[in-house]
Each structure stands twice: as C-alpha cells, then as structure tokens.
N, C-alpha and C positions, 0 to 999 in steps of 0.2 A: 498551703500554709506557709511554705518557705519565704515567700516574696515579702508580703506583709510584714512579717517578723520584720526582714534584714532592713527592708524600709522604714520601719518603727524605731529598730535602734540605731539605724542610720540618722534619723533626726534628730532624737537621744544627745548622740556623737557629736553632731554639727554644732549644735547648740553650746555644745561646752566647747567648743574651738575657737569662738569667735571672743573671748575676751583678751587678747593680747592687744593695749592700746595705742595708737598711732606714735610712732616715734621712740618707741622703750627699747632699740634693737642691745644685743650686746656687744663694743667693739674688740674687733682681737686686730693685731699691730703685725703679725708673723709669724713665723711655725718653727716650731722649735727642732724641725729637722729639715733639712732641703737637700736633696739627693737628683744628681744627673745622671740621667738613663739615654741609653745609645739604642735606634731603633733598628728593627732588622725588617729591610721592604721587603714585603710581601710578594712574590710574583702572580700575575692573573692570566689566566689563558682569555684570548681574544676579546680586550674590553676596552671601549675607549669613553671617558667620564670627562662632564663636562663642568660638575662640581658636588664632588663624593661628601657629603651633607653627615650620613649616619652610616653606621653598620651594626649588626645586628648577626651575633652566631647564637646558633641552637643546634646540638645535635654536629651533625657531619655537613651544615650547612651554612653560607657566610651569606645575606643578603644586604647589600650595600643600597642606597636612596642618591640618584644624583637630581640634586633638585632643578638644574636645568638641564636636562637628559634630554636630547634632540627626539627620540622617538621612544623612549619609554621610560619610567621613573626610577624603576628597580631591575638591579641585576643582583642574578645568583648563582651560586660558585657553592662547589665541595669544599671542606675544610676537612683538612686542612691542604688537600693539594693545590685547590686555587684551579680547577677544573671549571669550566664555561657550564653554566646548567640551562639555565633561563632566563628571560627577560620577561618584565610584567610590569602593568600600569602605562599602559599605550596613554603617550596623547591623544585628545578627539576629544568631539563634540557627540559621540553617541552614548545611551546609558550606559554603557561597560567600561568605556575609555573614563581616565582621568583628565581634570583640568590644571590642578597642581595636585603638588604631594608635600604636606609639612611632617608629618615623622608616618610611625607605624614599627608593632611591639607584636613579639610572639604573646599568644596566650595555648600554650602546649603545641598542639599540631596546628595551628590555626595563628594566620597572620593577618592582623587587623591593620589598614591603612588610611591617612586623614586626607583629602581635599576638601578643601577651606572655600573654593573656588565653587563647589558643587556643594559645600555645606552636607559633607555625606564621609559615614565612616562605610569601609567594607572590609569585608573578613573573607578571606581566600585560603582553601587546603591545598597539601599537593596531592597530585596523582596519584595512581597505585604505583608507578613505575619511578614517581618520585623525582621526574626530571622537570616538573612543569606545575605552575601555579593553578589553579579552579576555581572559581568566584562564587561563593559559594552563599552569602549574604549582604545585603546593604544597607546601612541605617541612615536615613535622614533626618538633619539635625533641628532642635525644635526652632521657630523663627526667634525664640526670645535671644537665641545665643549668639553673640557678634563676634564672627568672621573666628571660628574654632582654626586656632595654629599650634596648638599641642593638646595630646589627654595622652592619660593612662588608663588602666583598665582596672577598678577596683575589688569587682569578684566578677562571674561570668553573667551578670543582670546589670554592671552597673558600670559606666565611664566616668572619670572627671574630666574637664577640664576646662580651662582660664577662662576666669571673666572680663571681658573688657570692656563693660559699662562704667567701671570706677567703682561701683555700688556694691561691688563685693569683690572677692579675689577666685574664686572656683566656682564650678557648676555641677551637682552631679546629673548625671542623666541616664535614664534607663536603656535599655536593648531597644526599644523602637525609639529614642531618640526624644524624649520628651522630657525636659526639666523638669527636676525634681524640686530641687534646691538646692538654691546659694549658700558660701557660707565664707566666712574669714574675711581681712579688710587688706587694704593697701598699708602696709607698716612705713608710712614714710612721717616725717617730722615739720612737711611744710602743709599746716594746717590751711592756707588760705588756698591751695590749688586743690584740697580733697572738698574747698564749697564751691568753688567755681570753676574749676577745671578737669572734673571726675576721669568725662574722658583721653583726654590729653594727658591727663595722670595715667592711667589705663594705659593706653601706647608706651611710653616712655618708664614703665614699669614691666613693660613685657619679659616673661621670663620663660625659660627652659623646666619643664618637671619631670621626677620619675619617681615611683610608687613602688614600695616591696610588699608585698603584702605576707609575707613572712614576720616582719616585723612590725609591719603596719604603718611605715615612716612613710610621709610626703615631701618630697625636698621640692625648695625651686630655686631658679640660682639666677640674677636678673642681667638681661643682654648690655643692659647700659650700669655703670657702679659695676658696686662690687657688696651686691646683699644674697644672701643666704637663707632662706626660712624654711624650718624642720617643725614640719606638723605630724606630731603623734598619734594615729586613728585609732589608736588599742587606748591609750589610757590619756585621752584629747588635754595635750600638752602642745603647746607653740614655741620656740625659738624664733629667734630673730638674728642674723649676726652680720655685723656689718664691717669690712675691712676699710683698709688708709683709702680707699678711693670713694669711699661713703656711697649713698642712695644716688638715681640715675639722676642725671641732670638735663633739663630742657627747657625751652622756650615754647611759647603758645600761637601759632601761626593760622588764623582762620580756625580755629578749634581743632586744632591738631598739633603734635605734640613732637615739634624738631628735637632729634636727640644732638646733646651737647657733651662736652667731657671725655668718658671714654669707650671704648667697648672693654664689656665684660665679661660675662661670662658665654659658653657657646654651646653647652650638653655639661648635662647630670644625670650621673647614678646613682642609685641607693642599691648597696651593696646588705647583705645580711650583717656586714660588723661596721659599715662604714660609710660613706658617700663622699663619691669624688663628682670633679667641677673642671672643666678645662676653663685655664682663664685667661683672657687676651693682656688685657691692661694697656693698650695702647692708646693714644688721646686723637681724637679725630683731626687733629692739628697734625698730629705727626704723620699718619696715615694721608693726609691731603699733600704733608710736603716729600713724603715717599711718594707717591704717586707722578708728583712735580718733577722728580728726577730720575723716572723710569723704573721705580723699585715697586714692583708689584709684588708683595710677601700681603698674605691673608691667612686668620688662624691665629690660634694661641700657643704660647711655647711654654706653657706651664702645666700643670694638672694640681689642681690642692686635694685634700684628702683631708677629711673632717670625722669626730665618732660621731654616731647618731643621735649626739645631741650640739651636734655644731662645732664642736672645742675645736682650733685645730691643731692636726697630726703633723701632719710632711710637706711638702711643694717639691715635685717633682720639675728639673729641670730638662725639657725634649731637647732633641737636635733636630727636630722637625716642627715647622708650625702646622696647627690639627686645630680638626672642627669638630666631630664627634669622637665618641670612646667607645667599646665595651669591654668591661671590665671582668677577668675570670680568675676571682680570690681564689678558686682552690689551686689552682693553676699557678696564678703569679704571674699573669698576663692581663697583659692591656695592647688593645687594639686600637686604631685611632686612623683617622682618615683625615690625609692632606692634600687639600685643595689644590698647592699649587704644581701637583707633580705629576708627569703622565700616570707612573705605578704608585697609589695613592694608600696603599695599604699600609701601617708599619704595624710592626708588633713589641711592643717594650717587657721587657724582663722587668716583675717589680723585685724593690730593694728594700 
C-alpha cells in the first residue's frame, strides 16, 4: 500500500510545481552581510587526488570524489583524524568497476553513487569492520533519461534528477530506475531558445542540486550565471532568484550549447535553516587570459548563503578557491575541497 500512495501524492505534488512562468525570477543585487573566513587544511594520511570534486561526512567518516582519480573515484578517511580507510569505485570496464563518477549522497548507512557513463546508480554499505565499502545494489537508468550528472534521493523508493531534454527541468525515478515523471521548466526569459533550442538550453542551464527532506526544499544553483531555484515539495511552492550576473549565457554550435559569460555556481546544500552555494563569478575571458599567463587558480572563492526561500543572508569570503562544500550548522563548520592543492581539505569556522 505504501508505494502507491507516495506515488499518488507524488503526482499531486508535481503538478502543483510546474506553474512558475519562464522569466519571472526575483533579482537580489548583494548580501547584506559579507564575512571573511580563514581556513584550516585538513591533514590526510596517504592520499594523492587528482581533482577532489565533493566531500561528503557522516558519522566518524569523510569520503571525498576525485573526479579524475587515476585508479579509483572515492577515497575514505576517519573524521576527524584524517586516517586512510578506503578506496572505492575502481576504474574498469567490468560490472562492478565505474566509468565516471558525478556526485554520490549518504542515505543513513548506505552510500549511493552516480555514473553517467554507465547510466547506473549504486548503493554500497560498509563492512562489519567498517574499513571498506560492499556493493551492495545497482540501479539502471530508464533510457528516457539523458546522460543523468546529478540526483538526490527523495525518500528511500525514489531519486530525482535533472532533465536535459529542455522539456522539463527534473525526473523522478523509482528504485529500479524507471521514470516516473517530469516536472518544472527551464526559468530562463529568452523565449526563442525554449522553441528551438531546448536542448542547447538544457546544457547551458546545467546545474548543481541538493534535496533536505526534512524540510522538503529542492535547491539548484546553475554552473553558468548566477540563478538560484527553491522548490518547495511539502507545500509545492518555486522561487526563482537571479543575481548581477543574471541566467547562463550561450551560443548554439551544431545543437549544442557553448557556454559564454561566466562560471557560476559549483555545489549546493540545503541545510534545515538554510542553503548555501559556492560561487565562482569568473568570466571565461578572465580564466582564458589566467591561463595565458601561467595562472592556474580553479574554484570559487566565495560561498553565499540564502534562507530557504532564496532571500539573501551572507557571502562568505574564502582564502581558498573550493569546488564542493559540506556544511555542519550544528557545528559551525564548513568543509570545502580545493582543487588546486596537494592537501585539499580546508575546514572553515562559520561566522
């Protein structure tokens, strides 16, 4: 009886999500508080990362994603000593091995991880001994879904995520991996690329999400701009919020979708009071002519912080540029992982 139901009001839900109309985002100009934080690296026993992506603590456990990891995706460490545990998510071409890795989210003792590559979610427990990952299921994704590069876990039957047909903006999908339903739209304001350019809009809208289900909030925060959308799954309410660098910008090349402007955002959480955002804001100009003069700096040096209805709060200023976060309110800690440094950890005191 349980499934049916959640299914039932899950369509309910969706249905009332989808009226927020293309272009009505709200803008916000700055934050009315901006606060610089000095981070303190993290030490790791015996790890060498070739680009530390996300991190991820639960528990007395830190597992870090490097998304070009020479021989495996994930590495895991004690927390908080930073003690070597395990590695897991071998490259290969066999069923067990990964081909890529684009995120992967505790759901209690149970670590669910994405390849896009293989169009396959898996969920791994650990051991009894606790040192070591075990594969414990696999889902394969329905064909309707194109090339899945984030989800969340919406209760333990049900996944979202991103749609990149143009023709919606999310997907949910069951525990075998089979679309359910679409729901929400592309909130952008150039009407003539949502009739003839869906897909290309799709790419160049790609964005980062994360899901509380405590509070029911869906954020997603988009890789190019600087847009914001807070979907309410308890009482199907949408936000839009759009900052000074406005919706992603791009040109249409063979139906695909070159990004233009700037990078945006890189990882979002939805915290129970709040949702934070790291945000680059760099113009792909500037980064071509760093580049030009030997300045390899990658990563955002900001973090924004919004309440769970978009408003915003603070902008934290780093002394480190960072690509993912996790965020621990009760604590007062923020985690963050920087791409450009052998020990990639930092840990920020919030303010």
């Amino acid at each position: 009886m349980k499934n049916p139901i959640n299914i039932l009001l899950l369509f309910v839900l969706l249905a009332a999500c989808t009226s927020v109309p293309a272009g009505k985002g709200i803008s916000y100009s700055d934050f009315p508080k901006t606060v610089k934080l000095e981070g303190q690296v993290i030490p790791l026993d015996t790890a060498v990362f070739r680009y530390p992506f996300r991190i991820r603590i639960e528990g007395g456990r830190a597992v870090v994603l490097d998304l070009h990891g020479a021989d495996h995706f994930f590495q895991m460490f004690t927390y908080p000593d930073g003690n070597y545990l395990a590695s897991y998510g071998k490259r290969g071409d066999s069923p067990a091995d990964m081909l890529s890795a684009e995120n992967f989210r505790w759901n209690g003792d149970k670590l669910w991880m994405l390849d896009a590559n293989k169009s396959e979610l898996t969920g791994a427990v650990f051991s009894e001994s606790g040192d070591s990952l075990l594969r414990e299921e696999a889902v394969t994704l329905d064909k309707e879904i194109l090339r899945a590069l984030d989800f969340v876990q919406y209760d333990d039957s049900t996944f979202i995520i991103p749609d990149y047909s143009g023709d919606n903006r999310f997907c949910f999908v069951n525990r075998k991996g089979k679309l359910l339903r679409k729901f929400g739209n592309i909130p952008t304001a150039k009407e003539e690329a949502l009739e003839r350019s869906r897909p290309a809009l799709a790419q160049a809208w790609r964005s980062f999400i994360d899901y509380n289900p405590k509070n029911g909030v869906l954020a997603t925060a988009t890789q190019l701009g600087e847009v914001l959308e807070i979907y309410n799954l308890k009482d199907s309410t949408q936000v839009v919020r759009i900052g000074p660098h406005n919706e992603p910008e791009f040109k249409v090349s063979q139906g695909y979708g070159i990004p233009m402007g700037i990078m945006g955002f890189s990882d979002v959480q939805v915290t129970d009071s709040a949702i934070y955002a790291v945000f680059h804001g760099r113009s792909f100009k500037e980064i071509a002519q760093n580049a030009q003069q030997g300045i390899q700096v990658d990563g955002g040096q900001y973090i924004y912080v919004f309440n769970l209805k978009g408003e915003p709060l603070r902008k934290y200023v780093l002394d480190h540029y960072v690509y993912g976060i996790s965020v621990n309110e009760q604590k007062g800690i923020i985690f963050a992982t920087d791409v450009n440094k052998d020990e990639p950890i930092v840990e920020y005191q919030m303010k």
